[in-house]
ZADRENGU-876990 format. One record per residue: residue in three letters; x, y, z of N, C-alpha, C, O in turn. Coordinates in steps of 0.2 Angstrom, whole numbers. Layout:
N
<site><r>ALA</r><n_x>X</n_x><n_y>Y</n_y><n_z>Z</n_z><ca_x>X</ca_x><ca_y>Y</ca_y><ca_z>Z</ca_z><c_x>X</c_x><c_y>Y</c_y><c_z>Z</c_z><o_x>X</o_x><o_y>Y</o_y><o_z>Z</o_z></site>
...
This chain:
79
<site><r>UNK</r><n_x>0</n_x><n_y>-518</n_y><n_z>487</n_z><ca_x>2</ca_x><ca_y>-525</ca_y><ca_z>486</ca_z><c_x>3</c_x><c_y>-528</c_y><c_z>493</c_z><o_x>6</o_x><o_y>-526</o_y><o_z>497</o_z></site>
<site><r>UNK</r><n_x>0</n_x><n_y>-536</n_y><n_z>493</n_z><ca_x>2</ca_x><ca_y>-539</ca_y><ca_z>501</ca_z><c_x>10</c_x><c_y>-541</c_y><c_z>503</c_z><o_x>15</o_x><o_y>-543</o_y><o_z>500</o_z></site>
<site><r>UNK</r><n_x>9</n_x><n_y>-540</n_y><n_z>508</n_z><ca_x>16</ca_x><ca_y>-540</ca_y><ca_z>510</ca_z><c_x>19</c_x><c_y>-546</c_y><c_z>511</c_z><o_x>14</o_x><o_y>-549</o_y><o_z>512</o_z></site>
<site><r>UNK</r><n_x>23</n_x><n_y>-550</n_y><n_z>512</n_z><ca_x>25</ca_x><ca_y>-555</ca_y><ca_z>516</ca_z><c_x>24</c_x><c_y>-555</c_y><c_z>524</c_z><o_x>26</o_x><o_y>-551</o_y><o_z>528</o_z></site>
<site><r>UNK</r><n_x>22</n_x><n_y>-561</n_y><n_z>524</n_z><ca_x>22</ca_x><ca_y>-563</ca_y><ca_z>534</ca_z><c_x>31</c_x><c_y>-563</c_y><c_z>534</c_z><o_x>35</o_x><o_y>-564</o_y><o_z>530</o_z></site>
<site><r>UNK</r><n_x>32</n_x><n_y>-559</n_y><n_z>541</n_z><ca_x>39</ca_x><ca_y>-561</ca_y><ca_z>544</ca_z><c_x>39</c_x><c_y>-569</c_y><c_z>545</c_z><o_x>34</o_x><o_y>-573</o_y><o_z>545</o_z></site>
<site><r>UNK</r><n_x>45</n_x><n_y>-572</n_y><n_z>547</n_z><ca_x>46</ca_x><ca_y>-578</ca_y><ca_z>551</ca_z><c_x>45</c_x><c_y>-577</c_y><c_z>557</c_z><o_x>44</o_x><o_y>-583</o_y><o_z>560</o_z></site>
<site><r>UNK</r><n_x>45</n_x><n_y>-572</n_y><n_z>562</n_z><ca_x>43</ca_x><ca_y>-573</ca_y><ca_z>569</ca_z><c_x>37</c_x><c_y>-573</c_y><c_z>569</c_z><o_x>34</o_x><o_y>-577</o_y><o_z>574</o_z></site>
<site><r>UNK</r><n_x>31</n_x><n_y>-571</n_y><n_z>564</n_z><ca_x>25</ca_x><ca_y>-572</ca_y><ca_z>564</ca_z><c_x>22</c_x><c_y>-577</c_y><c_z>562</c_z><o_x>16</o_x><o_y>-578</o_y><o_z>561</o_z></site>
<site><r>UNK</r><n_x>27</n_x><n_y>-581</n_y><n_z>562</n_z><ca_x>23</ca_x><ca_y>-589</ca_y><ca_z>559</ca_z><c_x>21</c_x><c_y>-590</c_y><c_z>565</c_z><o_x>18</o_x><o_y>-584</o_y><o_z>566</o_z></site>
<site><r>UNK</r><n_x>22</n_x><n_y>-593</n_y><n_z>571</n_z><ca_x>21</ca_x><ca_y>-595</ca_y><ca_z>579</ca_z><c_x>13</c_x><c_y>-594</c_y><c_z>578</c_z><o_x>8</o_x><o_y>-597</o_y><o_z>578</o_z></site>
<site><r>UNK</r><n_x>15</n_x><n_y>-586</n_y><n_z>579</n_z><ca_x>8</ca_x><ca_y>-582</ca_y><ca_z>578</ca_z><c_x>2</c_x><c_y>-584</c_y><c_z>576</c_z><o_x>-3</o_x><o_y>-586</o_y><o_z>580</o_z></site>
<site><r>UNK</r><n_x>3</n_x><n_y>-584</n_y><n_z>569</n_z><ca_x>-1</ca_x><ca_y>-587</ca_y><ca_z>564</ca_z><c_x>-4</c_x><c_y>-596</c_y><c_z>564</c_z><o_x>-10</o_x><o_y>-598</o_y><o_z>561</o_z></site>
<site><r>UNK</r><n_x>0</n_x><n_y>-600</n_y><n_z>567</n_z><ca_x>-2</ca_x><ca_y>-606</ca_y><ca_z>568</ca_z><c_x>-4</c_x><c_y>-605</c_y><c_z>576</c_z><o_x>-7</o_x><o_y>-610</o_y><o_z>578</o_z></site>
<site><r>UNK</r><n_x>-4</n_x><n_y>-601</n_y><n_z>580</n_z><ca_x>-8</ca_x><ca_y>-603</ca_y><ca_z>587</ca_z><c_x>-14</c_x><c_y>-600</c_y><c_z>585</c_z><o_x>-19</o_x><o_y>-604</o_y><o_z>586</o_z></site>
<site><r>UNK</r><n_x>-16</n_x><n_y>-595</n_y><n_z>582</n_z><ca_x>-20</ca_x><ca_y>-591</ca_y><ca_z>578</ca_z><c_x>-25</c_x><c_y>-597</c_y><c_z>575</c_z><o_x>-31</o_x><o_y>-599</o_y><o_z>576</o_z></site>
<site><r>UNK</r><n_x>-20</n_x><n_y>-599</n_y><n_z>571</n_z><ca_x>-27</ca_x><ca_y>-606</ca_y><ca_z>567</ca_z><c_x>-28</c_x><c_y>-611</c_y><c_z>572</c_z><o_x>-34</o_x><o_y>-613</o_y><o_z>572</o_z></site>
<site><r>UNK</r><n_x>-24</n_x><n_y>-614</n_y><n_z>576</n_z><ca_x>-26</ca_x><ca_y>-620</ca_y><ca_z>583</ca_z><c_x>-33</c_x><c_y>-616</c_y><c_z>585</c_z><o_x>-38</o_x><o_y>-618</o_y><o_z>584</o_z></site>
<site><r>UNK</r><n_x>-32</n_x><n_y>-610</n_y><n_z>588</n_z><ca_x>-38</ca_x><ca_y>-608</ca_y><ca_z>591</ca_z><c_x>-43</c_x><c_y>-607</c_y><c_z>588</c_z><o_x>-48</o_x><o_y>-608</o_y><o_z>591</o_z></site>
<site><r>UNK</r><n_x>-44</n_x><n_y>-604</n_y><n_z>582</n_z><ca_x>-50</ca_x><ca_y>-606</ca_y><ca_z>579</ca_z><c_x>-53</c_x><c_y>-612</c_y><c_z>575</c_z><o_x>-59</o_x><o_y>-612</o_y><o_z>573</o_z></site>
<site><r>UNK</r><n_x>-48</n_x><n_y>-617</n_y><n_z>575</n_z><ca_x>-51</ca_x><ca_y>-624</ca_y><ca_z>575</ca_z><c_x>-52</c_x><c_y>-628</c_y><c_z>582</c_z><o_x>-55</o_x><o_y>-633</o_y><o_z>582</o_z></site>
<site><r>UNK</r><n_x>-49</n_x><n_y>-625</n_y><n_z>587</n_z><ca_x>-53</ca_x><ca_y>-627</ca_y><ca_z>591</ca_z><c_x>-61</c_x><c_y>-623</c_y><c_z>593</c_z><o_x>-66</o_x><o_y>-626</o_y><o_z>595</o_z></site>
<site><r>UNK</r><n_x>-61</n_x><n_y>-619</n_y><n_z>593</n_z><ca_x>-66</ca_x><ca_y>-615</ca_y><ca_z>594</ca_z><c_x>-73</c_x><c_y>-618</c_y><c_z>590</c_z><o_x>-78</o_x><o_y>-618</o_y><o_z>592</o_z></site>
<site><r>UNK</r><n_x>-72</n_x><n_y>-620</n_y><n_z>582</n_z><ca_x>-75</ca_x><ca_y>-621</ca_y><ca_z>579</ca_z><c_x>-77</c_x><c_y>-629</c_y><c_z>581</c_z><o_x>-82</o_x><o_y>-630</o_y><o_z>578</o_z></site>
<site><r>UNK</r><n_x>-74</n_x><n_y>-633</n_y><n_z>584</n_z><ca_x>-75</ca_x><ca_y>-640</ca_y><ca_z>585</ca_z><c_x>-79</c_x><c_y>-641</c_y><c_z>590</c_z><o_x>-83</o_x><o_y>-645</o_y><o_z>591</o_z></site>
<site><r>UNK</r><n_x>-77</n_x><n_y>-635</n_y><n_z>594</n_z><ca_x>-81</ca_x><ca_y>-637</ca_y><ca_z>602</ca_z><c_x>-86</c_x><c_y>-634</c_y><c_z>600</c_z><o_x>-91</o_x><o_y>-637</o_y><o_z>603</o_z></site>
<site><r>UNK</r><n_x>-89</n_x><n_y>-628</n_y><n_z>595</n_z><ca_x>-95</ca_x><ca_y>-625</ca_y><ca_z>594</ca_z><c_x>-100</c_x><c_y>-632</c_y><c_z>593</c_z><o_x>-106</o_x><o_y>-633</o_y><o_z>597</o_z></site>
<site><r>UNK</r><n_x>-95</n_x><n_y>-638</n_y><n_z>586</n_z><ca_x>-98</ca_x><ca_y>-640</ca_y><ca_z>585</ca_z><c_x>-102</c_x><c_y>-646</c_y><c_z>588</c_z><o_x>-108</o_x><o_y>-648</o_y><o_z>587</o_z></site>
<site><r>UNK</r><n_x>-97</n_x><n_y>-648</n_y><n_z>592</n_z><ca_x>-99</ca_x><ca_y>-653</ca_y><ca_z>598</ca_z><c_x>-104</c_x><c_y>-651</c_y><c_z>602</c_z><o_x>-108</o_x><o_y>-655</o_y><o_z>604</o_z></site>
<site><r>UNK</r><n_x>-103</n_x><n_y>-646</n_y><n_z>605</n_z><ca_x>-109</ca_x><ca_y>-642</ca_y><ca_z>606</ca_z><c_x>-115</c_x><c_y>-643</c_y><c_z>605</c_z><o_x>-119</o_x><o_y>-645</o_y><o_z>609</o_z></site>
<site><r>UNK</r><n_x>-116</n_x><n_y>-641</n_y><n_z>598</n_z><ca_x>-122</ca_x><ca_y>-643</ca_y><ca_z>597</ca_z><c_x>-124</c_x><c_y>-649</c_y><c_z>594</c_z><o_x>-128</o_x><o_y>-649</o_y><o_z>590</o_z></site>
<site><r>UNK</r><n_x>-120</n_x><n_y>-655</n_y><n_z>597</n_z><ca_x>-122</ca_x><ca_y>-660</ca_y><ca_z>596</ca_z><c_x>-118</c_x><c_y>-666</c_y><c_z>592</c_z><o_x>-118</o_x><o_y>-672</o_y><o_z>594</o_z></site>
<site><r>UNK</r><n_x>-117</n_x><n_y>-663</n_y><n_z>587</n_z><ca_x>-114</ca_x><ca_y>-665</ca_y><ca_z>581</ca_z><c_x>-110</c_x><c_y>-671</c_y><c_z>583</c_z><o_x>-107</o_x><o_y>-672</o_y><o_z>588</o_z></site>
<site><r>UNK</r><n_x>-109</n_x><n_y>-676</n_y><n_z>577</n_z><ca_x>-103</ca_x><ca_y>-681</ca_y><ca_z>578</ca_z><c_x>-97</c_x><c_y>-678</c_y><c_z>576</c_z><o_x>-95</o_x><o_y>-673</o_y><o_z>574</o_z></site>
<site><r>UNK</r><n_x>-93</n_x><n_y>-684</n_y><n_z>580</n_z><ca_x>-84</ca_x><ca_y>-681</ca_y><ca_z>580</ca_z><c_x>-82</c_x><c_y>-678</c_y><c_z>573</c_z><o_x>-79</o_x><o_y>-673</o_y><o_z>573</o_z></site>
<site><r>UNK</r><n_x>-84</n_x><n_y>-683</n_y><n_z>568</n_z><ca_x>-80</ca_x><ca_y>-680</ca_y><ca_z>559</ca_z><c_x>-83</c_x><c_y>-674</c_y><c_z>558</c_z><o_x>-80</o_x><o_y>-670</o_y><o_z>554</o_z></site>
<site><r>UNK</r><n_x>-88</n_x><n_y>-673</n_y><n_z>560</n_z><ca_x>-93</ca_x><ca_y>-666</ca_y><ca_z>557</ca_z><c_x>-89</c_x><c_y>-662</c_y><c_z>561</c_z><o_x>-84</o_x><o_y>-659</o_y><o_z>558</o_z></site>
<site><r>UNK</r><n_x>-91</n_x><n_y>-662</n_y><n_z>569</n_z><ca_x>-86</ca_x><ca_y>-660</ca_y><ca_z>571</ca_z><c_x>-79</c_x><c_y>-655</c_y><c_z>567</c_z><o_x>-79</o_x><o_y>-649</o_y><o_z>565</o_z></site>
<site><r>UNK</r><n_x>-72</n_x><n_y>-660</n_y><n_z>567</n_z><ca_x>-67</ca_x><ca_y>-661</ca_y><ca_z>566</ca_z><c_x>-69</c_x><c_y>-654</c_y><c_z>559</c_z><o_x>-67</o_x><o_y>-648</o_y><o_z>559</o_z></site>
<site><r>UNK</r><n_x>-73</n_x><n_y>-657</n_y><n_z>554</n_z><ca_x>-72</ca_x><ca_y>-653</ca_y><ca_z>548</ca_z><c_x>-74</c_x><c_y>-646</c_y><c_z>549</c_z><o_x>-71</o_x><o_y>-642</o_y><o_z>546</o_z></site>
<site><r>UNK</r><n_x>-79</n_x><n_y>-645</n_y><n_z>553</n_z><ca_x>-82</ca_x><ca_y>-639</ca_y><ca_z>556</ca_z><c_x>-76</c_x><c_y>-633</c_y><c_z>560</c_z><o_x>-77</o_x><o_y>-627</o_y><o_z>562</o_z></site>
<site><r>UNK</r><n_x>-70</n_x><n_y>-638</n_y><n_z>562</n_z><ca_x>-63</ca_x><ca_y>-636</ca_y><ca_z>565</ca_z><c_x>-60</c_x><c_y>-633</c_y><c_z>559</c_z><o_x>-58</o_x><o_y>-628</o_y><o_z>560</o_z></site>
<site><r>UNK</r><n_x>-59</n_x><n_y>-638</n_y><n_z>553</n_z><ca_x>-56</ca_x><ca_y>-636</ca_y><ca_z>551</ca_z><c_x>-57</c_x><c_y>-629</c_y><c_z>545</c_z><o_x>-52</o_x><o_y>-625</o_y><o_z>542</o_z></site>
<site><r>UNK</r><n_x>-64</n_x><n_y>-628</n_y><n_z>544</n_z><ca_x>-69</ca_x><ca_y>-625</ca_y><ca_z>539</ca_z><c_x>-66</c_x><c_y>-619</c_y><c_z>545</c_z><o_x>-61</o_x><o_y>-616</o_y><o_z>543</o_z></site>
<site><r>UNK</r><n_x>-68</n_x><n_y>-616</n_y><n_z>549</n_z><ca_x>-67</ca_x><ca_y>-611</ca_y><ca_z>554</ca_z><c_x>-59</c_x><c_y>-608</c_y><c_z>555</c_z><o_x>-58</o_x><o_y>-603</o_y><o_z>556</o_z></site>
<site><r>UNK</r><n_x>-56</n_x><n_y>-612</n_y><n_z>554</n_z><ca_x>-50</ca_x><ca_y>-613</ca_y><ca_z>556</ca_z><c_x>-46</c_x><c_y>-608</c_y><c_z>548</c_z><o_x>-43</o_x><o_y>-603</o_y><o_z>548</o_z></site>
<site><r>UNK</r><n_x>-49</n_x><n_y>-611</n_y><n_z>541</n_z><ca_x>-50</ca_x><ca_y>-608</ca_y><ca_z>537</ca_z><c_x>-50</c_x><c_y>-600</c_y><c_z>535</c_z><o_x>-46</o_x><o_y>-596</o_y><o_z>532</o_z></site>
<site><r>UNK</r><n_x>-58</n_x><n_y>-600</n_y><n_z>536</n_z><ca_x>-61</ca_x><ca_y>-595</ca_y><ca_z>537</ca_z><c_x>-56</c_x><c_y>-589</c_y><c_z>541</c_z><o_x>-56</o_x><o_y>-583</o_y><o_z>539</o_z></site>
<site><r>UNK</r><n_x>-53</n_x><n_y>-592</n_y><n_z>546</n_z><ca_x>-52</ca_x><ca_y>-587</ca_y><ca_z>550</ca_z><c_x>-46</c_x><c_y>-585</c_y><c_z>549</c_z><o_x>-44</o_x><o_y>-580</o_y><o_z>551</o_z></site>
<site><r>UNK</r><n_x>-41</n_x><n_y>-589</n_y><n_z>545</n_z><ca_x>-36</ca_x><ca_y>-587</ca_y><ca_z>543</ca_z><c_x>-35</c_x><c_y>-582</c_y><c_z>537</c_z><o_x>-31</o_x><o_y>-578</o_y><o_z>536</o_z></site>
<site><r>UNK</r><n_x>-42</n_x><n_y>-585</n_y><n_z>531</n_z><ca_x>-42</ca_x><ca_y>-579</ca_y><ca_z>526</ca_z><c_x>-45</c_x><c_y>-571</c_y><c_z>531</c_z><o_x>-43</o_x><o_y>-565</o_y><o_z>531</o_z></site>
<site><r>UNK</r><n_x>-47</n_x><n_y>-572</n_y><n_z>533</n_z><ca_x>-50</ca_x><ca_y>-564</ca_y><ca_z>538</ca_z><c_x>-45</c_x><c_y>-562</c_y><c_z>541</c_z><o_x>-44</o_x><o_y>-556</o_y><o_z>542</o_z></site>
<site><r>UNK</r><n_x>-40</n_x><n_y>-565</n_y><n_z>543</n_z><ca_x>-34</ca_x><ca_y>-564</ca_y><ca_z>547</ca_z><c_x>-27</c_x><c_y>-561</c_y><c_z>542</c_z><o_x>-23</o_x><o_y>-558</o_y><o_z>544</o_z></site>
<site><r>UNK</r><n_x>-28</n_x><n_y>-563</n_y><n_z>536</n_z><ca_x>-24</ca_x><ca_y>-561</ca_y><ca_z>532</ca_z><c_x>-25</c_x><c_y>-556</c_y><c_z>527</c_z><o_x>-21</o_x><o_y>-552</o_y><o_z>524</o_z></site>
<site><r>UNK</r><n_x>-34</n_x><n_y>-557</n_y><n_z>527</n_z><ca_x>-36</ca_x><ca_y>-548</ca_y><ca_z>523</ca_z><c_x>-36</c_x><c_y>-544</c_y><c_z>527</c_z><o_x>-34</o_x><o_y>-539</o_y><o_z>524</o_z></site>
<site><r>UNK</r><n_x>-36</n_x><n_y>-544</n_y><n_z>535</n_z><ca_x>-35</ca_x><ca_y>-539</ca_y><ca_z>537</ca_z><c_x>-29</c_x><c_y>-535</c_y><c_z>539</c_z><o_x>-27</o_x><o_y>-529</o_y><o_z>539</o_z></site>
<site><r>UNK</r><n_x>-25</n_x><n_y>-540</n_y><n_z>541</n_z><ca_x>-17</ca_x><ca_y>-538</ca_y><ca_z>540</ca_z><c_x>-14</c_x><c_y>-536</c_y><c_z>531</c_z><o_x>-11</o_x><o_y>-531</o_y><o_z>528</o_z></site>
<site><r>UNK</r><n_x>-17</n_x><n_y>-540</n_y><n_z>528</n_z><ca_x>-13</ca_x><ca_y>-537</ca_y><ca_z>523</ca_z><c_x>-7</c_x><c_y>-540</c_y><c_z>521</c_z><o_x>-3</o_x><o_y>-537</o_y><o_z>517</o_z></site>
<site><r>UNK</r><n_x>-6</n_x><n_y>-547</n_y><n_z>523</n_z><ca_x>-4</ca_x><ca_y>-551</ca_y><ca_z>520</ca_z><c_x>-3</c_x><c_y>-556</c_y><c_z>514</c_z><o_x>-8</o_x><o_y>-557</o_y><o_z>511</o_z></site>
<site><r>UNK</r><n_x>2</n_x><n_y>-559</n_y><n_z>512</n_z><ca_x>-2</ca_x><ca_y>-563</ca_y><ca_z>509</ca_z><c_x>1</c_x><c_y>-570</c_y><c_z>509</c_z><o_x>7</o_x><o_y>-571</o_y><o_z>509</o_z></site>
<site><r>UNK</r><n_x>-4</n_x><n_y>-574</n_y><n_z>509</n_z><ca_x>-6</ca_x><ca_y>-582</ca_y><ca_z>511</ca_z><c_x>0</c_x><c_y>-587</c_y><c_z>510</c_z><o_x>3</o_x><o_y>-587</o_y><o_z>505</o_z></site>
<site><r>UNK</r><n_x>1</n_x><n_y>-591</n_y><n_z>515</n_z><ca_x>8</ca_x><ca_y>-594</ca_y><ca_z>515</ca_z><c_x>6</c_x><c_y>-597</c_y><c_z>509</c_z><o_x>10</o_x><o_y>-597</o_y><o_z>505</o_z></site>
<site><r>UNK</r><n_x>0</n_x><n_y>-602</n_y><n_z>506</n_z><ca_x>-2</ca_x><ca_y>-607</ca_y><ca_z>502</ca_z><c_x>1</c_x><c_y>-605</c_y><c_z>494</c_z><o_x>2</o_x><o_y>-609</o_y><o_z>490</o_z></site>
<site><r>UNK</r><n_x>1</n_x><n_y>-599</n_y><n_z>494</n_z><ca_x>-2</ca_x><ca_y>-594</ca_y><ca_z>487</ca_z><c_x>7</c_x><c_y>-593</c_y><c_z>485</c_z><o_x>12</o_x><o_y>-591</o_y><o_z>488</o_z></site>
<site><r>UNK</r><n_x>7</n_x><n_y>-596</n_y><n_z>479</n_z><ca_x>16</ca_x><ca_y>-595</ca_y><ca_z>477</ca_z><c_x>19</c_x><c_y>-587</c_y><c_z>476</c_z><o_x>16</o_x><o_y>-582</o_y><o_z>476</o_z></site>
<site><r>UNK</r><n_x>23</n_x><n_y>-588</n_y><n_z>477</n_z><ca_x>29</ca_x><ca_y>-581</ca_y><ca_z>478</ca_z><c_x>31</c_x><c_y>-578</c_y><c_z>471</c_z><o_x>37</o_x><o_y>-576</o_y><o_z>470</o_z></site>
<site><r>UNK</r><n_x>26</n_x><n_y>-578</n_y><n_z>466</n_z><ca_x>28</ca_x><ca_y>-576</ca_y><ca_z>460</ca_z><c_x>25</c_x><c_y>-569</c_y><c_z>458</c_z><o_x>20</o_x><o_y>-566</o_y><o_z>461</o_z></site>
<site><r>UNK</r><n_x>30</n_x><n_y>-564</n_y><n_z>454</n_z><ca_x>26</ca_x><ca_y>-558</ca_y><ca_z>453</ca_z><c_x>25</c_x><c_y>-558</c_y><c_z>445</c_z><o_x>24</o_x><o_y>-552</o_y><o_z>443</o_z></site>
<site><r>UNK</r><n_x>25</n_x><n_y>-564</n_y><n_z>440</n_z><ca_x>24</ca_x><ca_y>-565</ca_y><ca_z>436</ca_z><c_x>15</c_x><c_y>-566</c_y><c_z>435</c_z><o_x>11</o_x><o_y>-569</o_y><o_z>439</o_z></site>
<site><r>UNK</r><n_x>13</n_x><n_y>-564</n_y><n_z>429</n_z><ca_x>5</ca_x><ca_y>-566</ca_y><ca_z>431</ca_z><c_x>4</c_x><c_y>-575</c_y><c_z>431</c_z><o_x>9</o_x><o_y>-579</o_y><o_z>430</o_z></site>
<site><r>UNK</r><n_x>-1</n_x><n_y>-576</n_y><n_z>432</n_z><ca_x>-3</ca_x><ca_y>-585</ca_y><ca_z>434</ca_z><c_x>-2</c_x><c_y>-588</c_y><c_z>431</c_z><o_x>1</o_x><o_y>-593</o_y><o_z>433</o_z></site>
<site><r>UNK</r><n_x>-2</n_x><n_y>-589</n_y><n_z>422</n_z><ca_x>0</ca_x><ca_y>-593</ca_y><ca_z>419</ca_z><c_x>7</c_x><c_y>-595</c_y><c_z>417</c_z><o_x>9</o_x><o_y>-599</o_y><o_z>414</o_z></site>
<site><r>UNK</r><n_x>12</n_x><n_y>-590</n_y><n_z>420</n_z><ca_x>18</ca_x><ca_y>-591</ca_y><ca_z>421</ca_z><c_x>22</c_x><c_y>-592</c_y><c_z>428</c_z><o_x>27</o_x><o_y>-594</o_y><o_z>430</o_z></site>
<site><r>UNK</r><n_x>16</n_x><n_y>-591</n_y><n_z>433</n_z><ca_x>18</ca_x><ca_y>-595</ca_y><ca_z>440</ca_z><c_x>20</c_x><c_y>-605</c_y><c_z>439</c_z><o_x>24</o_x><o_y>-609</o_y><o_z>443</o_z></site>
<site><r>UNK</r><n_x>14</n_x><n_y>-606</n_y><n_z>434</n_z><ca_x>15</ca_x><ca_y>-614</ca_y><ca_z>435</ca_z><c_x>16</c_x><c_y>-617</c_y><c_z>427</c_z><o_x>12</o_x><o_y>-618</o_y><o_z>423</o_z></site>
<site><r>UNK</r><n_x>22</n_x><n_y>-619</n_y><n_z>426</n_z><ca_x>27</ca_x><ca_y>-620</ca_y><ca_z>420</ca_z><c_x>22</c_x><c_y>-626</c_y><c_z>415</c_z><o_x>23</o_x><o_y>-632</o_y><o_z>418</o_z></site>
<site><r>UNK</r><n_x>19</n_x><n_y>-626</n_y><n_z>411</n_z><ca_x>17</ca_x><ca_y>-632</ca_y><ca_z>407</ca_z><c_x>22</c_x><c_y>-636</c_y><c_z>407</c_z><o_x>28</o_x><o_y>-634</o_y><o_z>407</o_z></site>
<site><r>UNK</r><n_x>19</n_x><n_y>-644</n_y><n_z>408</n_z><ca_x>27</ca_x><ca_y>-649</ca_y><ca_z>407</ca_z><c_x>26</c_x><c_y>-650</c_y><c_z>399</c_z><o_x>21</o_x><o_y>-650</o_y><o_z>395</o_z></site>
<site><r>UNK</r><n_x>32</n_x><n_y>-652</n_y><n_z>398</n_z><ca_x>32</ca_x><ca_y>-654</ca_y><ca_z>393</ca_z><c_x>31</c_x><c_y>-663</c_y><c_z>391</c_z><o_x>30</o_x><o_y>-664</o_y><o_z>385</o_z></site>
């Protein structure tokens, strides 16, 4: 079962994501690329790198709701 991130580990995890969206931005300008391509290719890496970062640790995703109910009882139908 993944665990929860601590809260000291937030820090972590967003300097974590800055450097792979930069890395992927500079990759991209690099080779050329305009600034928006660029930018999205920051932020597509930036992604990636964070799901890789969190299957490996064993985490689970800040985005991803905190339910241990199955899915359709995560998100309540309105009436």
């Amino acid at each position: 079962m993944p665990g929860r991130r601590p809260d000291h580990a937030l820090l972590h995890s967003v300097l974590g994501l800055a450097a792979f969206a930069v890395v992927g931005c500079h990759a991209a300008l690099a080779f050329g690329a305009p600034l928006l391509d660029a930018a999205s290719m920051g932020m597509v890496t930036a992604t990636g790198g964070g799901i890789i970062c969190d299957m490996l640790t064993i985490t689970q995703p800040m985005i991803l709701p905190r339910c241990s109910k199955p899915r359709r009882d995560c998100f309540p139908r309105k009436s």
